[in-house]
C-alpha positions in Angstrom: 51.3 71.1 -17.4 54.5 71.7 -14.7 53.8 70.4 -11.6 53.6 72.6 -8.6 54.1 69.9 -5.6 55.1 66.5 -5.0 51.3 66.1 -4.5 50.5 67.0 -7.7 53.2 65.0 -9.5 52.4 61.8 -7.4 48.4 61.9 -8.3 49.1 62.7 -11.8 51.1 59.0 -12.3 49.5 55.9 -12.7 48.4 53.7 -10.0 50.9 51.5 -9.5 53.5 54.2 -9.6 51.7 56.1 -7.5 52.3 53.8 -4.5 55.8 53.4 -4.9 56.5 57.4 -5.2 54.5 57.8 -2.1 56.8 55.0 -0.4 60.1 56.7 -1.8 58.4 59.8 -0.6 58.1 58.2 3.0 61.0 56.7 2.9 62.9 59.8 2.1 60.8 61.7 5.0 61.3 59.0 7.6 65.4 60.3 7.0 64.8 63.2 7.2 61.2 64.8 7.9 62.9 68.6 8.0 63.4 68.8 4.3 61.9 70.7 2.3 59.7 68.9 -0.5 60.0 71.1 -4.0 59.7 70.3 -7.4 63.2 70.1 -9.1 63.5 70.0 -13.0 59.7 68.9 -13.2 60.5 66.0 -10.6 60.2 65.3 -6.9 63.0 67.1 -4.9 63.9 66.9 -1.4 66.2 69.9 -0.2 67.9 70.5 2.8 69.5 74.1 3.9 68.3 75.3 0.7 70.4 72.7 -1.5 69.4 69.7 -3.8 69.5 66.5 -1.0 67.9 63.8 -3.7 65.1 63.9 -6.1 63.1 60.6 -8.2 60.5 60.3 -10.1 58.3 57.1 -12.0 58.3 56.5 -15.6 56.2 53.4 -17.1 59.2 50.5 -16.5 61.1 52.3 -13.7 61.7 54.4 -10.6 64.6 56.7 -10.8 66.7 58.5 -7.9 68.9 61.5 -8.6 71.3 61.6 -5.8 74.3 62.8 -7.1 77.5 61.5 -9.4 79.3 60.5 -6.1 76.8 58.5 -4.3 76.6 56.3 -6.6 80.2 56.0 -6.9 79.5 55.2 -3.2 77.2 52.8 -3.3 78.2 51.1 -6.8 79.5 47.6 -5.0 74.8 47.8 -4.1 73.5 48.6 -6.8 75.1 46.3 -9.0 71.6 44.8 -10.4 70.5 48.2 -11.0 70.7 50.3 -14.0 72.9 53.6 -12.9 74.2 57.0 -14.9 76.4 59.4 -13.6 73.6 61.2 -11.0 70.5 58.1 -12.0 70.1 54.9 -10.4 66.8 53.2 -11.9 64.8 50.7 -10.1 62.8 48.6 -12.3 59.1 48.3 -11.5 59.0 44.6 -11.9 61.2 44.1 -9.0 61.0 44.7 -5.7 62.2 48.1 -4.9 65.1 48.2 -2.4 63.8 51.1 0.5 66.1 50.3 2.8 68.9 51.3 -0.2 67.3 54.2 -0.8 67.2 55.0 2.9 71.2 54.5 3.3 71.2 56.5 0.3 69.5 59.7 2.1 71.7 59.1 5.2 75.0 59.1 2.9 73.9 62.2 1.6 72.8 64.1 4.6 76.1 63.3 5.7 78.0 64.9 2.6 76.0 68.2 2.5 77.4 68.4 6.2 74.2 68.4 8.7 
């Protein structure tokens, strides 16, 4: 079953995934409460002005953010330690999970979509 809201994603993941989507979820808000919260591609999405800001989601081993190709060109020097694609970072769920990185993240991309 799609999910309709980031509500409904959230509750359908287990426990300890749970908490930390509803973290990245806060974190993401505390940025930026004005976005819009979707569902993008079956995940978590946050737009702004009607465009993709960042989305993530929680697999069994891992937290992934989808902010795009160049922020994590951006950031790549901080997020060595972290597994990265061209548009994922993943953040291992047997570490601690870097908010505050995730915060700069949102700020950096607010910035390039120009508000």
């Amino acid at each position: 079953m799609a999910h309709q809201t980031m509500d409904e994603y959230t509750d359908a993941s287990s426990e300890n995934v749970k908490e930390i989507l509803q973290k990245v979820r806060q974190t993401i808000k505390s940025v930026i409460p004005d976005a819009t919260e979707t569902i993008g591609y079956g995940v978590p999405s946050f737009d702004m002005n009607g465009k993709r800001l960042i989305m993530f989601a929680g697999f069994k081993n891992h937290i992934g953010i989808y902010p795009t190709p160049v922020v994590i060109k951006e950031f790549q020097s901080q997020l060595k330690k972290y597994k990265t694609a061209e548009g994922t970072i993943q953040f291992q769920l047997n570490e601690p999970i870097p908010y505050d990185l995730i915060k700069k993240i949102v700020e950096y991309r607010i910035k390039q979509m120009g508000k």
